[in-house]
Each structure stands twice: as C-alpha cells, then as structure tokens.
GUKOLTI-713098 format. One record per residue (C-alpha): residue number from 0; residue in three letters; z, y, x. Coordinates in pm, 1 decimal, always signed. Layout:
REM GUKOLTI-713098
FIGU, selo, fiti, Z, Y, X
FIGU, NUM, ala, Z, Y, X $
...
END
This chain:
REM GUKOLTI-713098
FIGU, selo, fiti, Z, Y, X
FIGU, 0, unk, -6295.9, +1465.2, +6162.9 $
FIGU, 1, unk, -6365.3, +1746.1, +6363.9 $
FIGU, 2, unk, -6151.5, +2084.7, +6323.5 $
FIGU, 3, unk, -6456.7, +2295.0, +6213.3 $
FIGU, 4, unk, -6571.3, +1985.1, +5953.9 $
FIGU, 5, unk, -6198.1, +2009.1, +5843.5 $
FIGU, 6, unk, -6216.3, +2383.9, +5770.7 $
FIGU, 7, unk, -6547.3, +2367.6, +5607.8 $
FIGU, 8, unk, -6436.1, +2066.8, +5404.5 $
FIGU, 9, unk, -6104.8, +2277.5, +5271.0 $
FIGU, 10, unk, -6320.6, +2582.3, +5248.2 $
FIGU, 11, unk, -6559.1, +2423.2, +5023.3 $
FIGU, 12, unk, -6245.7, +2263.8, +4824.5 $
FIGU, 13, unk, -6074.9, +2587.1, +4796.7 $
FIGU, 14, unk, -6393.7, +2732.8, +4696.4 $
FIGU, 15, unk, -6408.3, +2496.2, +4394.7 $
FIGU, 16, unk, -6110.7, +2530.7, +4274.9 $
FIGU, 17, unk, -6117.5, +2921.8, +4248.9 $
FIGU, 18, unk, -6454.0, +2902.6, +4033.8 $
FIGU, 19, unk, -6288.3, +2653.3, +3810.2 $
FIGU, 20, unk, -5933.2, +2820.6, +3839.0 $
FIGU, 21, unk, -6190.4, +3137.0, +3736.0 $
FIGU, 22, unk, -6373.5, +2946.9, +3453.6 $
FIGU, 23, unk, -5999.0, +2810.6, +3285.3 $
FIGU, 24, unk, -5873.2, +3174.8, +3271.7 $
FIGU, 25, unk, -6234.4, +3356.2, +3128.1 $
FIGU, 26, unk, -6172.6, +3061.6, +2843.3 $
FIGU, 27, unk, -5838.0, +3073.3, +2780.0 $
FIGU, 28, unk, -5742.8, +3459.4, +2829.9 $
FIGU, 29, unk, -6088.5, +3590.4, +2724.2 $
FIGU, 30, unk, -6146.6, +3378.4, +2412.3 $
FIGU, 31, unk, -5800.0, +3322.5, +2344.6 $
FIGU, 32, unk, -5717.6, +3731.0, +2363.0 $
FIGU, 33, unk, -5929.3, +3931.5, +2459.0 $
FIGU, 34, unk, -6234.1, +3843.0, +2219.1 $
FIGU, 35, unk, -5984.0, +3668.9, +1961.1 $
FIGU, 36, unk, -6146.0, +3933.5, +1734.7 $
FIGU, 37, unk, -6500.5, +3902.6, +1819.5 $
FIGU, 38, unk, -6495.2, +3497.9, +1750.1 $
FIGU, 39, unk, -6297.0, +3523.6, +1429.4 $
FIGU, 40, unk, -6614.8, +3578.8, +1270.3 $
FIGU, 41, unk, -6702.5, +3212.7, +1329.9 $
FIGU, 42, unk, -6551.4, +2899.7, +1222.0 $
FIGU, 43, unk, -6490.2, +2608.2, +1309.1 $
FIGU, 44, unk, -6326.1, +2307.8, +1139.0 $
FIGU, 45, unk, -6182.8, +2561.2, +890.9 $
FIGU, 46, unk, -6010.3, +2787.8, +1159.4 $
FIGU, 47, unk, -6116.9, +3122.3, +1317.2 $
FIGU, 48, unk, -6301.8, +3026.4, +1623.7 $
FIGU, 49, unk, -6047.6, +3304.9, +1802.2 $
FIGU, 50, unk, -5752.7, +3140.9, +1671.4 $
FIGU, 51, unk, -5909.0, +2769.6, +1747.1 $
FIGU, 52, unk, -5943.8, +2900.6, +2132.9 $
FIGU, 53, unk, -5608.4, +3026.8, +2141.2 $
FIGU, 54, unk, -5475.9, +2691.4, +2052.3 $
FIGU, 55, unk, -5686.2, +2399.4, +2127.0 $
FIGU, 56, unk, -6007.1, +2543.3, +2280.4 $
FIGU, 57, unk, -5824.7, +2623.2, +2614.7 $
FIGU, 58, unk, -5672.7, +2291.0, +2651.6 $
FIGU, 59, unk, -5999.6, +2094.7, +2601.0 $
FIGU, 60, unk, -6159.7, +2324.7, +2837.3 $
FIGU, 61, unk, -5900.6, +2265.9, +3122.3 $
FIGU, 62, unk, -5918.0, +1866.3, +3045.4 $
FIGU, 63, unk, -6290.3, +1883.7, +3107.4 $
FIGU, 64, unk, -6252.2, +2136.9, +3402.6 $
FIGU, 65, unk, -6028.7, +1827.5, +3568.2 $
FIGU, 66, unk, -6328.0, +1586.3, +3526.2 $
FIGU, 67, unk, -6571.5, +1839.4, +3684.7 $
FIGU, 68, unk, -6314.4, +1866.3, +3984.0 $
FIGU, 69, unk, -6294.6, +1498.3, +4020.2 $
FIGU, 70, unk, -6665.0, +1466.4, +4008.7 $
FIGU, 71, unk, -6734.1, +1753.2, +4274.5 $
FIGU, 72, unk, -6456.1, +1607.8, +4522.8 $
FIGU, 73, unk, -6553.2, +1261.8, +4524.4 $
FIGU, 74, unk, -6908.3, +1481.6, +4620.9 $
FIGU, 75, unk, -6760.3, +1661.0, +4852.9 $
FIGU, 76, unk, -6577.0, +1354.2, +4978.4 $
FIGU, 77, unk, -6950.7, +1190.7, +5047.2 $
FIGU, 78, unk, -7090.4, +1477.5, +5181.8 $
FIGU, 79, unk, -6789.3, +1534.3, +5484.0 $
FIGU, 80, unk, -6785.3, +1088.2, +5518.8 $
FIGU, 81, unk, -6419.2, +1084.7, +5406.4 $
FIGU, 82, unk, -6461.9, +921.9, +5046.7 $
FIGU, 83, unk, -6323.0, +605.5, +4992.7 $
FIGU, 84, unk, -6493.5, +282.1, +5127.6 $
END
C-alpha cells in the first residue's frame, strides 16, 4: 500500500472512531447527566428513562457502537483492498 493510501486509510479510521467516540459520550454523559432530568419524565421498564441511561442505556449503546465499528472497518478494509481474502 502506498504511503498516501496508508494515510487516507488511518485518516478515514481515525475519523470513525472520533464520531463514534463522539456518539458514546453525547449518550452516556448527556442522557446519563446532563438531561437525567429531562428523561425522568419517561419510563421505561418501570425506571426513569434518566436513571435507565445512567445505568444500562450507555452500555448497550457502546456494545452496538462496537458492531457499527466492525461493520464500517471491514468497509473500509474493502474499499483500501486490505480486507481479508
């Protein structure tokens, strides 16, 4: 792979991984904290939507967040021809 494919690869991966990074911390700060009070007017399975982010919501979030890497890398693995034969 050529040095400039190599830094647009990594740039593209880094790139990813910021907007999810991004996307993990909006859920888990955000609707864990900051707008715990907002979403405790809605519940869900008995609990305060607020309180259900702060414990579980987060978590589920980041577990799905891994699946969406996985899926854009093998992707982005395609697009740069160094996926797995």
């Amino acid at each position: 792979m050529s040095k400039t494919k190599l830094q647009a690869y990594w740039k593209e991966n880094l790139r990813y991984l910021l907007i999810l990074l991004l996307i993990w911390f909006a859920v888990s700060y955000g609707a864990g904290i900051l707008f715990a009070d907002a979403l405790n007017s809605v519940r869900l399975g008995g609990f305060k939507l607020g309180f259900w982010f702060a414990q579980q919501g987060s978590i589920y979030v980041f577990v799905i967040l891994i699946f969406v890497y996985v899926w854009l890398m093998n992707k982005l693995d395609e697009k740069y021809d160094v996926h797995e034969k």
